[in-house]
C-alpha positions in Angstrom: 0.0 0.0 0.0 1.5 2.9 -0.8 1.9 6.2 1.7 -0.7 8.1 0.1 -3.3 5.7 0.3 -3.0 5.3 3.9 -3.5 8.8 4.6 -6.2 10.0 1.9 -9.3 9.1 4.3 -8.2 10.7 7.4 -11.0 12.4 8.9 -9.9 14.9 11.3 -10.8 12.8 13.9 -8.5 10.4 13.0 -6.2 13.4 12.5 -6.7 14.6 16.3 -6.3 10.9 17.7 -3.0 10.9 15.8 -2.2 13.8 17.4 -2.9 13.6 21.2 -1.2 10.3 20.8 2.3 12.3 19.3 2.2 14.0 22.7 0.9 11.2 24.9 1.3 7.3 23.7 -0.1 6.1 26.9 -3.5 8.6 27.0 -6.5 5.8 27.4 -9.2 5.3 25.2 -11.4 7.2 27.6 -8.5 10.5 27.2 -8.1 9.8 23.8 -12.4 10.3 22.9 -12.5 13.2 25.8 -10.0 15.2 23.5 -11.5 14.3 20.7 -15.0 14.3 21.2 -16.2 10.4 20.7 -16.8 7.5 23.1 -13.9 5.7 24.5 -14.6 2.8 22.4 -15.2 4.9 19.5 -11.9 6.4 20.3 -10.2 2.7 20.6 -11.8 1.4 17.3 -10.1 4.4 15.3 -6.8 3.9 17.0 -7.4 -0.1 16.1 -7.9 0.8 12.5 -4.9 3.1 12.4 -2.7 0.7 13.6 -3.7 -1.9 10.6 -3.6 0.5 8.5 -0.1 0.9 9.6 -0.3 4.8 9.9 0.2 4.4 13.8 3.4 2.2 13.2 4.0 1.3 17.0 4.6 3.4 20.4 7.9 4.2 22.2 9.2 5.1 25.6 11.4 7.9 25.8 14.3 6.9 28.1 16.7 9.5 30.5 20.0 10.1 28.3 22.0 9.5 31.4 20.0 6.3 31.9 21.7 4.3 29.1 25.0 5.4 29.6 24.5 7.8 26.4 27.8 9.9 25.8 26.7 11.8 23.1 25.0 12.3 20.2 26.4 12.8 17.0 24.7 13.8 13.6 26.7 13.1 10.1 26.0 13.9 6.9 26.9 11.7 4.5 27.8 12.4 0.5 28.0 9.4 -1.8 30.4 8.5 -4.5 27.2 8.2 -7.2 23.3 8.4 -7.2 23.2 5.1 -8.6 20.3 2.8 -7.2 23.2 0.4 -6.1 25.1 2.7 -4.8 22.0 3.6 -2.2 21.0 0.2 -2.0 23.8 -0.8 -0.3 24.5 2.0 1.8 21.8 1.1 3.2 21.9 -2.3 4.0 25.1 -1.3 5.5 23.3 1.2 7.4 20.7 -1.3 8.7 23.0 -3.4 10.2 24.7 -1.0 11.9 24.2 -1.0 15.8 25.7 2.1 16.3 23.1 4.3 14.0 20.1 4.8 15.7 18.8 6.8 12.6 19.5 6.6 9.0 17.4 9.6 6.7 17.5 9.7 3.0 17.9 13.8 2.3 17.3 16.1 -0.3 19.7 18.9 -0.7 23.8 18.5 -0.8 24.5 15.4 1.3 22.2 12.0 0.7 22.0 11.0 4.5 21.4 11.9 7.6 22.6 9.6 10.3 21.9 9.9 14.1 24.8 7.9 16.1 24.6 8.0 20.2 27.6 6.9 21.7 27.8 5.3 24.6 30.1 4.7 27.2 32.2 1.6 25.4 32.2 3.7 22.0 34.2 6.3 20.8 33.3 8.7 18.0 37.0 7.7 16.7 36.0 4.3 16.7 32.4 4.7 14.7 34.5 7.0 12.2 37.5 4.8 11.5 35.3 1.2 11.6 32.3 1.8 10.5 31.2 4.7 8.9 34.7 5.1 6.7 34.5 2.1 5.4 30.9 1.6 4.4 29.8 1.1 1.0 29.3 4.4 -1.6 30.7 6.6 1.1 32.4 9.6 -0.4 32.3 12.3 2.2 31.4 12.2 6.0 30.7 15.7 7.6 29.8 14.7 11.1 28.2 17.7 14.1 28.0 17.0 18.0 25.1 17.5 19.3 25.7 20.3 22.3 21.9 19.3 24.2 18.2 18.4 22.9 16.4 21.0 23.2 12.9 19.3 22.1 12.6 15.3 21.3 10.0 13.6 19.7 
């Protein structure tokens, strides 16, 4: 199914459930139809449907930084050698398997990527840079920026 099919009958109540859920994954089906304006289980069979459709595509917890051991944050751009399918295809397959990315974006503008690497206390930036992301397939230029603090997530 392809994105725009999943999205062309939104009704705005669909389009405020998705919503209140952005801010708050955990509201109930009885918060969910209050802000709304339908019955709880109203409210539930929407988010039901939304979920098969595969436009709600799961729910996540957002964890202290300091928690995990986190380090840093670093994002990298990422330029490569040709805009051959190939070329993209196995970026990122090499991307995918990647434990240390926690993000991969396909851009539009000068770089093709986006990648989000969080380091953790066992992993260097030094060691991401020279193992992994220097050596990955189609890579022709790597312009990396620390992340000072998050100001908003999610």
């Amino acid at each position: 199914m392809a994105n725009s099919d999943k999205f062309s009958d939104l009704d705005s109540f669909d389009r405020e459930l998705i919503k209140v859920l952005r801010n708050d994954a955990r509201a109930t089906s009885a918060d969910l139809g209050e802000a709304v304006g339908l019955s709880p289980s109203a409210a539930h069979r929407r988010v039901k449907i939304l979920e098969q459709k595969g436009v709600i595509t799961g729910y996540r917890a957002v964890i202290a930084e300091n928690v995990q051991g986190k380090q840093g944050t670093v994002f990298v751009h990422v330029t490569l050698t040709d805009q051959r399918r190939e070329t993209f295809e196995k970026f990122e397959r090499a991307a995918l398997a990647c434990a240390a990315i926690e993000e991969c974006h396909l851009m539009s503008g000068e770089a093709d990527y986006l990648l989000k690497i969080v380091l953790r206390e066992s992993l260097s930036y030094e060691d991401v840079h020279r193992d992994v992301l220097s050596i990955m397939p189609g890579v022709s230029k790597l312009a990396s920026s620390f992340s000072i603090r998050t100001v908003k997530m999610g």
